[in-house]
PyMOL Python script that loads the backbone (N, CA, C, O; Angstrom):
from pymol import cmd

cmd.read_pdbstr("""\
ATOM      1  N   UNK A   1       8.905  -6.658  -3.910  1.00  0.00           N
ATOM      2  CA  UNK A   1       8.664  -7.781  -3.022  1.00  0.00           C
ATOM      3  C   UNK A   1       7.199  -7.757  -2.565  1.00  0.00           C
ATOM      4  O   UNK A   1       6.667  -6.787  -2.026  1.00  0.00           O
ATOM      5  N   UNK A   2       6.608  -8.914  -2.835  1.00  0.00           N
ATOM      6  CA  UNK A   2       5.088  -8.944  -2.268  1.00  0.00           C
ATOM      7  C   UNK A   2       4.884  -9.437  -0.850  1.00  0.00           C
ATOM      8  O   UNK A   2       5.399 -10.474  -0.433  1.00  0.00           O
ATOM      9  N   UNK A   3       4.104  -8.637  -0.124  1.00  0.00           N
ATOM     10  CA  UNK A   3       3.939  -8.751   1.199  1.00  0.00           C
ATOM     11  C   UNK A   3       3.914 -10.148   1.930  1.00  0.00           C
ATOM     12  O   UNK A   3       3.830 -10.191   3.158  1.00  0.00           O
ATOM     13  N   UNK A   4       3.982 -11.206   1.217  1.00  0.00           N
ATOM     14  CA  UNK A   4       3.589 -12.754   1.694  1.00  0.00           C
ATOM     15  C   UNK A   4       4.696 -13.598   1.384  1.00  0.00           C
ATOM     16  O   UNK A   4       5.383 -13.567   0.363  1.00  0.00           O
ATOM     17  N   UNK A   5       4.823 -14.525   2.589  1.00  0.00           N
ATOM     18  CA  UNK A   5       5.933 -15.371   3.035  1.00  0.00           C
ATOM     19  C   UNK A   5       6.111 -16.283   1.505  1.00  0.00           C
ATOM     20  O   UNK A   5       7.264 -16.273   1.074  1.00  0.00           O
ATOM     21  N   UNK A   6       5.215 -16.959   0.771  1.00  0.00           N
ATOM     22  CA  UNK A   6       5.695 -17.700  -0.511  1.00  0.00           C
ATOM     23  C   UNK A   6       4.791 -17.085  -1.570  1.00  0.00           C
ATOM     24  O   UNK A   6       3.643 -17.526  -1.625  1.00  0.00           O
ATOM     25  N   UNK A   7       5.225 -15.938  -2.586  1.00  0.00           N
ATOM     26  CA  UNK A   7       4.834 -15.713  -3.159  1.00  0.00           C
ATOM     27  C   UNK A   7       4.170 -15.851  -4.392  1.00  0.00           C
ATOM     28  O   UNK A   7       3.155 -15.370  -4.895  1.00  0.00           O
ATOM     29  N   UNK A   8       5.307 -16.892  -4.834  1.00  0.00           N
ATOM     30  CA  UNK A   8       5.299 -18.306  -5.848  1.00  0.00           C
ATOM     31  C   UNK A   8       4.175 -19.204  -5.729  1.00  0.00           C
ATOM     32  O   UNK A   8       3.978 -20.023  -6.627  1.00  0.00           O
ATOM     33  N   UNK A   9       3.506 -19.151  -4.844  1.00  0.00           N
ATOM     34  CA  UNK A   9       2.141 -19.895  -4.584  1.00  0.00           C
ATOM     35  C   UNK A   9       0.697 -19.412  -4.516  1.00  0.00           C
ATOM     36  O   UNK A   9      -0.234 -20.100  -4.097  1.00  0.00           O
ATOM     37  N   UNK A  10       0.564 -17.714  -5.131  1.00  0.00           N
ATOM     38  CA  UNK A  10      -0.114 -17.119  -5.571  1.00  0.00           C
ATOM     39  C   UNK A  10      -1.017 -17.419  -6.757  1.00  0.00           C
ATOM     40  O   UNK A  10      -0.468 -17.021  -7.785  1.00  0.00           O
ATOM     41  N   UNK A  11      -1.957 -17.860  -6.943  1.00  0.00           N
ATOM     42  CA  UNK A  11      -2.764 -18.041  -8.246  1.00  0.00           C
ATOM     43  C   UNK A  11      -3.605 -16.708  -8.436  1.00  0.00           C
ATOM     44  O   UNK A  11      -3.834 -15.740  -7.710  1.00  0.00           O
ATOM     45  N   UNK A  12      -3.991 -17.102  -9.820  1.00  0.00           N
ATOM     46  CA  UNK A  12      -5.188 -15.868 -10.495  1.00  0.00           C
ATOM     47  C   UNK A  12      -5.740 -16.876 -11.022  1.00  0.00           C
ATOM     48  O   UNK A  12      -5.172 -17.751 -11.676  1.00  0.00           O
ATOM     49  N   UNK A  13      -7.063 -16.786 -10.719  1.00  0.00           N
ATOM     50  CA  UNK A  13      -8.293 -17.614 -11.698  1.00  0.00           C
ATOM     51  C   UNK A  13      -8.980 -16.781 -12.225  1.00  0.00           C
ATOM     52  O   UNK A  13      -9.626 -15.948 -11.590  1.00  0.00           O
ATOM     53  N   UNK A  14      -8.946 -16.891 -13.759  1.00  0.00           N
ATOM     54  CA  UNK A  14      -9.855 -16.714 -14.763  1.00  0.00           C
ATOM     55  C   UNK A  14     -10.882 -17.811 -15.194  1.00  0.00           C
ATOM     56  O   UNK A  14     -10.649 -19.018 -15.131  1.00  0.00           O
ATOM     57  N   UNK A  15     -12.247 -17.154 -15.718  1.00  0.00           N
ATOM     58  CA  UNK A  15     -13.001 -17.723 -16.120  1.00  0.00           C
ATOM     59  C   UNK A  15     -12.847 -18.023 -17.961  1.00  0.00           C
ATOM     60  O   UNK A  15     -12.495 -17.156 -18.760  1.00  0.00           O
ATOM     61  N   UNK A  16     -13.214 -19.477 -18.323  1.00  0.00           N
ATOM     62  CA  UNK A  16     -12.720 -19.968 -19.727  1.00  0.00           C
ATOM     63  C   UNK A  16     -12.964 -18.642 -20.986  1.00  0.00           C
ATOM     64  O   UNK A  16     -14.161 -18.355 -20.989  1.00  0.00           O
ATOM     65  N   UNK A  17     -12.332 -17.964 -21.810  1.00  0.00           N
ATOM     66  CA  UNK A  17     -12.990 -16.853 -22.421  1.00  0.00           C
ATOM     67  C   UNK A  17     -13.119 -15.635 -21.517  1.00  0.00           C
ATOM     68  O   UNK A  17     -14.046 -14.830 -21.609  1.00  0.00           O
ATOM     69  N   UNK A  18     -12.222 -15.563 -20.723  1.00  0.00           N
ATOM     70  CA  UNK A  18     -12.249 -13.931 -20.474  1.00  0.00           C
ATOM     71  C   UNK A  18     -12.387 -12.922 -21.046  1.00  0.00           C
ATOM     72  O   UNK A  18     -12.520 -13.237 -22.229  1.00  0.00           O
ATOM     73  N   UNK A  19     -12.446 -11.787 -20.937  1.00  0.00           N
ATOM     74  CA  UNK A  19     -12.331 -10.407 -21.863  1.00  0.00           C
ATOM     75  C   UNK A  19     -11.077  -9.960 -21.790  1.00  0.00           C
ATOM     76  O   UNK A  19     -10.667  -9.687 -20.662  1.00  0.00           O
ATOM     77  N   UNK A  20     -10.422  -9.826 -22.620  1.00  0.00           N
ATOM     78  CA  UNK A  20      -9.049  -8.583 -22.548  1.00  0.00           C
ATOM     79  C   UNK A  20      -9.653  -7.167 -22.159  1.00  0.00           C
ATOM     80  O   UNK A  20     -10.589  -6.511 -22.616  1.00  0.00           O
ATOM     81  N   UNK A  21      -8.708  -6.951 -21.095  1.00  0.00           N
ATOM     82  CA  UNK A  21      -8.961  -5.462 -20.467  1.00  0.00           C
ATOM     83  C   UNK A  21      -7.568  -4.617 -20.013  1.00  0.00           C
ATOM     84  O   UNK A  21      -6.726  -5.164 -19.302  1.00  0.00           O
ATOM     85  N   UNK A  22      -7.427  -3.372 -20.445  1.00  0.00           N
ATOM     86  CA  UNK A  22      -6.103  -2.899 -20.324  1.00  0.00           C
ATOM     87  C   UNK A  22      -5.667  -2.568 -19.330  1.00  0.00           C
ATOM     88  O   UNK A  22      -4.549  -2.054 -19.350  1.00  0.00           O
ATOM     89  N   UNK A  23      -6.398  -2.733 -18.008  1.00  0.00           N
ATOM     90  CA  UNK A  23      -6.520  -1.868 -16.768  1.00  0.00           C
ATOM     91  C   UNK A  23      -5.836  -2.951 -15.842  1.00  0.00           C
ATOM     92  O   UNK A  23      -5.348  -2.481 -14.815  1.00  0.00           O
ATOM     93  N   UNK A  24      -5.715  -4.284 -16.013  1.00  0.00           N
ATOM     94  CA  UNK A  24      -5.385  -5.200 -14.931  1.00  0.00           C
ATOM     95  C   UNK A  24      -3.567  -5.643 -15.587  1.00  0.00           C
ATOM     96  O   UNK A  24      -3.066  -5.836 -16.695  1.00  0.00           O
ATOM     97  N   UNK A  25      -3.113  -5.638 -14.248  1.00  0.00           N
ATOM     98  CA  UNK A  25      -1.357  -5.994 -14.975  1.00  0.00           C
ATOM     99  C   UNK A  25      -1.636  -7.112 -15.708  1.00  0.00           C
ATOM    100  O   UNK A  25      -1.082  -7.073 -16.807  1.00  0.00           O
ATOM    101  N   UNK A  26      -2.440  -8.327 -15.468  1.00  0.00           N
ATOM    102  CA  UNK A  26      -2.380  -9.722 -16.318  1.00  0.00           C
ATOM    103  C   UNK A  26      -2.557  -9.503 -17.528  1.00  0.00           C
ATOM    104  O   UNK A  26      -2.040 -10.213 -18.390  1.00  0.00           O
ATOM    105  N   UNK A  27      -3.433  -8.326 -17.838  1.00  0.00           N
ATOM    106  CA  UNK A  27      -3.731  -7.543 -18.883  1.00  0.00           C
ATOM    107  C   UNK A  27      -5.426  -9.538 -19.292  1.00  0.00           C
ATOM    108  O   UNK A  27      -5.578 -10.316 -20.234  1.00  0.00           O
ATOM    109  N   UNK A  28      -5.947  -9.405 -18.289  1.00  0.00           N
ATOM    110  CA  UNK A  28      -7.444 -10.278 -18.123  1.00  0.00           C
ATOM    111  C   UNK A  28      -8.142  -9.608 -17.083  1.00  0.00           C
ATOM    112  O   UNK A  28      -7.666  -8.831 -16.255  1.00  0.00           O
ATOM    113  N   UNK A  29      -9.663 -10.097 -17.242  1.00  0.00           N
ATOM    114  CA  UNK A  29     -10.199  -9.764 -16.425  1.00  0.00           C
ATOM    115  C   UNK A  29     -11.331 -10.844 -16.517  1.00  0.00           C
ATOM    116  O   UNK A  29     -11.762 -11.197 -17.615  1.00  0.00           O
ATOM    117  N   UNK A  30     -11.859 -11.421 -15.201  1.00  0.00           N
ATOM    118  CA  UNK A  30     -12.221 -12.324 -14.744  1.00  0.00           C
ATOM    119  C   UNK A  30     -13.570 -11.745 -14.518  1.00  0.00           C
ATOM    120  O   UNK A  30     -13.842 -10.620 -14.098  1.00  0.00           O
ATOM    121  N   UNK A  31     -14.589 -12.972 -14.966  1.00  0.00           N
ATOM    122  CA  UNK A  31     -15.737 -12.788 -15.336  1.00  0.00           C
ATOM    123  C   UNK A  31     -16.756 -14.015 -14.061  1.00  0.00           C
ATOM    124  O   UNK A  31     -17.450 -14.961 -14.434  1.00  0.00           O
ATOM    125  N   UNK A  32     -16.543 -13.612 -12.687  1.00  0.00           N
ATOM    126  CA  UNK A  32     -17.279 -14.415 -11.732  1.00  0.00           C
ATOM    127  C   UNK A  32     -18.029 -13.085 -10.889  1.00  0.00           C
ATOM    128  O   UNK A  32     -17.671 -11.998 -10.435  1.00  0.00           O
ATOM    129  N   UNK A  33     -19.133 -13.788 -10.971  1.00  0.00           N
ATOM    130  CA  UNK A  33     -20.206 -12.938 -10.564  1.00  0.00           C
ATOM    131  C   UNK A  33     -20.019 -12.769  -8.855  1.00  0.00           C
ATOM    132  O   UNK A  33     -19.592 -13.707  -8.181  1.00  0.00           O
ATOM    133  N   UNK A  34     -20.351 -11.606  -8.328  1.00  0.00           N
ATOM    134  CA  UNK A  34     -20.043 -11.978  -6.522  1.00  0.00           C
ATOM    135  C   UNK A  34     -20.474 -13.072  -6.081  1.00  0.00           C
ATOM    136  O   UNK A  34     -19.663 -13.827  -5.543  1.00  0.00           O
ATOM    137  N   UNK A  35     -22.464 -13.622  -6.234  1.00  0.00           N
ATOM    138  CA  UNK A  35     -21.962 -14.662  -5.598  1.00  0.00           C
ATOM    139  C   UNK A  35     -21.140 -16.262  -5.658  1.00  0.00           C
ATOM    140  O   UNK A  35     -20.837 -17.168  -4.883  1.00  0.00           O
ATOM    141  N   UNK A  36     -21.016 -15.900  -7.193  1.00  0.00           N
ATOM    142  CA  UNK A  36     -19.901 -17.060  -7.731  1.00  0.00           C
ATOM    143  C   UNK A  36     -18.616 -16.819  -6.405  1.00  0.00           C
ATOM    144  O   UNK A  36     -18.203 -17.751  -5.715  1.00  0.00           O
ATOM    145  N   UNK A  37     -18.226 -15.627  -6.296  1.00  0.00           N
ATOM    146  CA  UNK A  37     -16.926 -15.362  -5.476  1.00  0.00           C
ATOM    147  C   UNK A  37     -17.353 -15.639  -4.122  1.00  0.00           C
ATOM    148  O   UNK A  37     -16.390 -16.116  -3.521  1.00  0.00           O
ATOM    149  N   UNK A  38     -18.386 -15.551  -3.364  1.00  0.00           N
ATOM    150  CA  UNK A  38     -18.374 -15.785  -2.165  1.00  0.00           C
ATOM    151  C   UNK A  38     -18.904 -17.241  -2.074  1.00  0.00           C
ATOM    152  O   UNK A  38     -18.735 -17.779  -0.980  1.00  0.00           O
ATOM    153  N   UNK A  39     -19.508 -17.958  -3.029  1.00  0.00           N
ATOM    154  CA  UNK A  39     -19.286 -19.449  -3.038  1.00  0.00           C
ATOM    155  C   UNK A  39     -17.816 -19.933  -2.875  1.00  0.00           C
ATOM    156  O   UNK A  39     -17.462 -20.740  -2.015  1.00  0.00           O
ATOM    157  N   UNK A  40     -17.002 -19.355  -3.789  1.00  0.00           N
ATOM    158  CA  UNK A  40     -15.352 -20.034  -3.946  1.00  0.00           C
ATOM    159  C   UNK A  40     -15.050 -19.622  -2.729  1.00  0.00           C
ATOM    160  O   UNK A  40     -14.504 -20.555  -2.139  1.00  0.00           O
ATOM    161  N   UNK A  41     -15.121 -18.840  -2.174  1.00  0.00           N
ATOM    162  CA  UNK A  41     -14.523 -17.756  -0.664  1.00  0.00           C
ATOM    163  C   UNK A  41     -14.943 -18.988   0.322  1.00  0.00           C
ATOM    164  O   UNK A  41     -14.007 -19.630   0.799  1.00  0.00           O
ATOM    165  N   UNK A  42     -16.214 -19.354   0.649  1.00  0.00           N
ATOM    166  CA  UNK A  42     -16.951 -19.946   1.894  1.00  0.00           C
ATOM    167  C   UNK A  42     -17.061 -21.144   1.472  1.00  0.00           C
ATOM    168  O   UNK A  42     -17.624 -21.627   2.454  1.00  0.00           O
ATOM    169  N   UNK A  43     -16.927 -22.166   0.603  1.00  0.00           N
ATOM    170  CA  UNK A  43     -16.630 -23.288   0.406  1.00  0.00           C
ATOM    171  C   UNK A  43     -14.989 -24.173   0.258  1.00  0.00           C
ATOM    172  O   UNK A  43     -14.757 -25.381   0.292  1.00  0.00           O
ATOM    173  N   UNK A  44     -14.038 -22.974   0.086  1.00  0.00           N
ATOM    174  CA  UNK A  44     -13.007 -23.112  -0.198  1.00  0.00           C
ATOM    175  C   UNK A  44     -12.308 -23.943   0.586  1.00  0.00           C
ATOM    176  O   UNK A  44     -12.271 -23.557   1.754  1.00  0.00           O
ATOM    177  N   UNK A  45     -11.538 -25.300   0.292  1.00  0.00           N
ATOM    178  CA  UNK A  45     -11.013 -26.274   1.342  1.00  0.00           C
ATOM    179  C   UNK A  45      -9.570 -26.659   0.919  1.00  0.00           C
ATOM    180  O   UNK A  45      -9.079 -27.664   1.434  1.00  0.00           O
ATOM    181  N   UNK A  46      -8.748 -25.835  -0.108  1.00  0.00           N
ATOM    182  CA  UNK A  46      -7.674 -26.056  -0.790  1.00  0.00           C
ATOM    183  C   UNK A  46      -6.772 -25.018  -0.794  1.00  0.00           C
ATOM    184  O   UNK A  46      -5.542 -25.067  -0.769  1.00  0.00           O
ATOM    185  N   UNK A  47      -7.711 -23.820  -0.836  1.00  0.00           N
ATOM    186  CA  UNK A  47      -6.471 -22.436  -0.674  1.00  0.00           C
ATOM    187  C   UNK A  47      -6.458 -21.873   0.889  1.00  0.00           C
ATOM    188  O   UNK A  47      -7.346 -21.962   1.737  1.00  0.00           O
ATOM    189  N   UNK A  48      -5.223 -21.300   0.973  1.00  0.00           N
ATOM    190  CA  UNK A  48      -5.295 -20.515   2.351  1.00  0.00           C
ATOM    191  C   UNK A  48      -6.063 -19.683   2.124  1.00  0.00           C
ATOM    192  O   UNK A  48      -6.133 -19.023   3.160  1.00  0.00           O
ATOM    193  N   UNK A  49      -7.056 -19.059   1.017  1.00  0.00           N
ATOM    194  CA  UNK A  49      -7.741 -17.099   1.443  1.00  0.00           C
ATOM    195  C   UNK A  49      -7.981 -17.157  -0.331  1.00  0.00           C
ATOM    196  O   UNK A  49      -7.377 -17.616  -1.301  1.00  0.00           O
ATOM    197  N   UNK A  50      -9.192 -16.428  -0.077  1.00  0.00           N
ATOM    198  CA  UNK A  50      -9.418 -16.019  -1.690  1.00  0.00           C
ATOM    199  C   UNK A  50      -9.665 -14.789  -1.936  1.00  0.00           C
ATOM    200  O   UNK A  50     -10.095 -14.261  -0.910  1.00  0.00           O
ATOM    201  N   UNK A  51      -9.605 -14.069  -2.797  1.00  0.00           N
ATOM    202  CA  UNK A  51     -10.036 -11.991  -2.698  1.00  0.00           C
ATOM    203  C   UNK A  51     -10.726 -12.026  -3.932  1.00  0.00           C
ATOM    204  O   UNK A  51     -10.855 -13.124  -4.474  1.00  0.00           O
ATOM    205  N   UNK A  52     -11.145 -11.116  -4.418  1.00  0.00           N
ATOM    206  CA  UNK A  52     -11.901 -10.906  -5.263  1.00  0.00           C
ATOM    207  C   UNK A  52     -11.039  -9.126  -5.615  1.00  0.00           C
ATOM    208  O   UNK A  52     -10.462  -8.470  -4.748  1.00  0.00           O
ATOM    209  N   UNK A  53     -11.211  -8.684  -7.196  1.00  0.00           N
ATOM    210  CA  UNK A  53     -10.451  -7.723  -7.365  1.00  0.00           C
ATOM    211  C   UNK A  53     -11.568  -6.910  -8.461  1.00  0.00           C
ATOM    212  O   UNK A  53     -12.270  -7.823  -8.893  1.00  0.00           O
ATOM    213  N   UNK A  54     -11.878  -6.026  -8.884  1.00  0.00           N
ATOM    214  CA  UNK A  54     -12.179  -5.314 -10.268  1.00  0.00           C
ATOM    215  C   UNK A  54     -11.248  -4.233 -10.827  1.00  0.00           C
ATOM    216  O   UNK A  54     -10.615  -3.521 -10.047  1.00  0.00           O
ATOM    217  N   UNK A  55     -11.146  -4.088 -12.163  1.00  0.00           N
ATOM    218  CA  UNK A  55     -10.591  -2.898 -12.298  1.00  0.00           C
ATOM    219  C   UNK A  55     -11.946  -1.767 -12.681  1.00  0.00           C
ATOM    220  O   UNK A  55     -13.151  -1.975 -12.541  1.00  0.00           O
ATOM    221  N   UNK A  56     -11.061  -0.200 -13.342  1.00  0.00           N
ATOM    222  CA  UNK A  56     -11.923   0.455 -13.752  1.00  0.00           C
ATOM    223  C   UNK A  56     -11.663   1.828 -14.042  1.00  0.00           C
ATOM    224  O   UNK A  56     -10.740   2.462 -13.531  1.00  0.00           O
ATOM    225  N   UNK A  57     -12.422   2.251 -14.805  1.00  0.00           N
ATOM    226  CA  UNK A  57     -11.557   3.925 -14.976  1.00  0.00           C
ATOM    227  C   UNK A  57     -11.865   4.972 -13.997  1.00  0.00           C
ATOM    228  O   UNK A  57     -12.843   4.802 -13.269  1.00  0.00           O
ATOM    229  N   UNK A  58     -11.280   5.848 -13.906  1.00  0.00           N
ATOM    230  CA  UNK A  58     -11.116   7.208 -12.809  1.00  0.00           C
ATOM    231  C   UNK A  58     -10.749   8.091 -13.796  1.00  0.00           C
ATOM    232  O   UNK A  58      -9.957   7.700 -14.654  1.00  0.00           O
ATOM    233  N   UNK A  59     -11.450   9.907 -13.850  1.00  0.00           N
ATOM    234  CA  UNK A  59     -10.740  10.647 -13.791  1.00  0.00           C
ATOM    235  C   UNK A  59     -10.939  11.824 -12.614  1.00  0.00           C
ATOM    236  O   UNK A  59     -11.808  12.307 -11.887  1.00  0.00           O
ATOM    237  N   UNK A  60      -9.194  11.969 -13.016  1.00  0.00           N
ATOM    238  CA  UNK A  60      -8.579  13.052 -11.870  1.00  0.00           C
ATOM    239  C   UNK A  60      -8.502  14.471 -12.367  1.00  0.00           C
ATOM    240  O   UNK A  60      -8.123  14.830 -13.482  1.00  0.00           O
ATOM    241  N   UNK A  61      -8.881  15.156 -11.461  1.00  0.00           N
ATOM    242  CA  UNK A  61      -8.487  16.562 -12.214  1.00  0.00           C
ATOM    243  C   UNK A  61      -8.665  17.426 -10.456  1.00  0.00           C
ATOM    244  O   UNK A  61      -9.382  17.364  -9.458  1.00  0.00           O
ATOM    245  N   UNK A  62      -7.505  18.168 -10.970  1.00  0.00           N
ATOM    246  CA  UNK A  62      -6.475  18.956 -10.279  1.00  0.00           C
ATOM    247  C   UNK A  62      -5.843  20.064 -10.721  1.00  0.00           C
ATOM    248  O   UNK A  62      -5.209  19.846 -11.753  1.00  0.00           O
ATOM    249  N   UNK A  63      -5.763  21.507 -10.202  1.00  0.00           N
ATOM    250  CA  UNK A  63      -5.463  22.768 -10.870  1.00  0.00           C
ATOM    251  C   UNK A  63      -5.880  23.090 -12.311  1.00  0.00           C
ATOM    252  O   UNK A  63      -5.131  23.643 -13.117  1.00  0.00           O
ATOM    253  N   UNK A  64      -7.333  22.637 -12.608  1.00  0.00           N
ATOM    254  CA  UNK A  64      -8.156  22.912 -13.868  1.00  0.00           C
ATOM    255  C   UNK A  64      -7.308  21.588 -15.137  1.00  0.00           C
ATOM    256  O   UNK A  64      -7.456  21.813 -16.339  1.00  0.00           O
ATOM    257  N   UNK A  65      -6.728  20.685 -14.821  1.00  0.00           N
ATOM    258  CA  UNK A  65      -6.042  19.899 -15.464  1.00  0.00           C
ATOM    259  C   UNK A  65      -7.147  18.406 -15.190  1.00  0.00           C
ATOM    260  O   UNK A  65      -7.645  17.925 -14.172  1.00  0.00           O
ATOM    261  N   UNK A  66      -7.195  18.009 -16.721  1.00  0.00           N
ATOM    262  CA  UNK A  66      -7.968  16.495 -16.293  1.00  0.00           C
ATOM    263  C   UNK A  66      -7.108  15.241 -16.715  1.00  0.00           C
ATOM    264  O   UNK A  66      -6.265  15.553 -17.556  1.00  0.00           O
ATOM    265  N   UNK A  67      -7.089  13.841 -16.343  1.00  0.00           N
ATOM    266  CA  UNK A  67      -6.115  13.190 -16.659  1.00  0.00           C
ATOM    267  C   UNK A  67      -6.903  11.849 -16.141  1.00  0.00           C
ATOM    268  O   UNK A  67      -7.380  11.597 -15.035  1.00  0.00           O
ATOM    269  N   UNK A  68      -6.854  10.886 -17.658  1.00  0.00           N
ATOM    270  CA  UNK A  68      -7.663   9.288 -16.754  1.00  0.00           C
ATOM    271  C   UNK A  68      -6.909   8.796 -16.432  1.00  0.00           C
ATOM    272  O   UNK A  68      -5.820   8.656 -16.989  1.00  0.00           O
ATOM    273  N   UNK A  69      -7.336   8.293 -15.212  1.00  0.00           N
ATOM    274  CA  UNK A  69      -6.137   7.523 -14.166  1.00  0.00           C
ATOM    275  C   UNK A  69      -6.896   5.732 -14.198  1.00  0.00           C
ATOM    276  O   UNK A  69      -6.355   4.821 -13.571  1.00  0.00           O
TER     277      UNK A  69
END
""", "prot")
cmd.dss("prot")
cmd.show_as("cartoon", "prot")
cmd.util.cbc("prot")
cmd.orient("prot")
């Protein structure tokens, strides 16, 4: 269950020609530059709230063990 009263009214905007990337559940990743995002953020007159997200790799290592997260 996602934290918000209508969940169903959630969008994801991608830019035309995204990149496939394995790291995001949509399995896309959206190609708007920050201040592209804080234009959409501070001009915005249609959505309740906009976020901005990246993915990216990590590794972890713990008791001499390494593992990409």
């Amino acid at each position: 269950m996602l934290p918000f009263s209508e969940p169903e009214r959630l969008v994801s905007c991608n830019t035309e020609g995204s990149a496939k990337a394995g790291a995001s559940s949509d399995n896309n990743e959206a190609v708007f530059s920050y201040p592209m995002y804080k234009d959409l953020r501070d001009r915005n007159q249609v959505l309740d709230g906009v976020i901005a997200r990246a993915s990216g790799h990590a590794t972890v290592s713990y008791g001499g063990e390494t593992e990409r997260a």
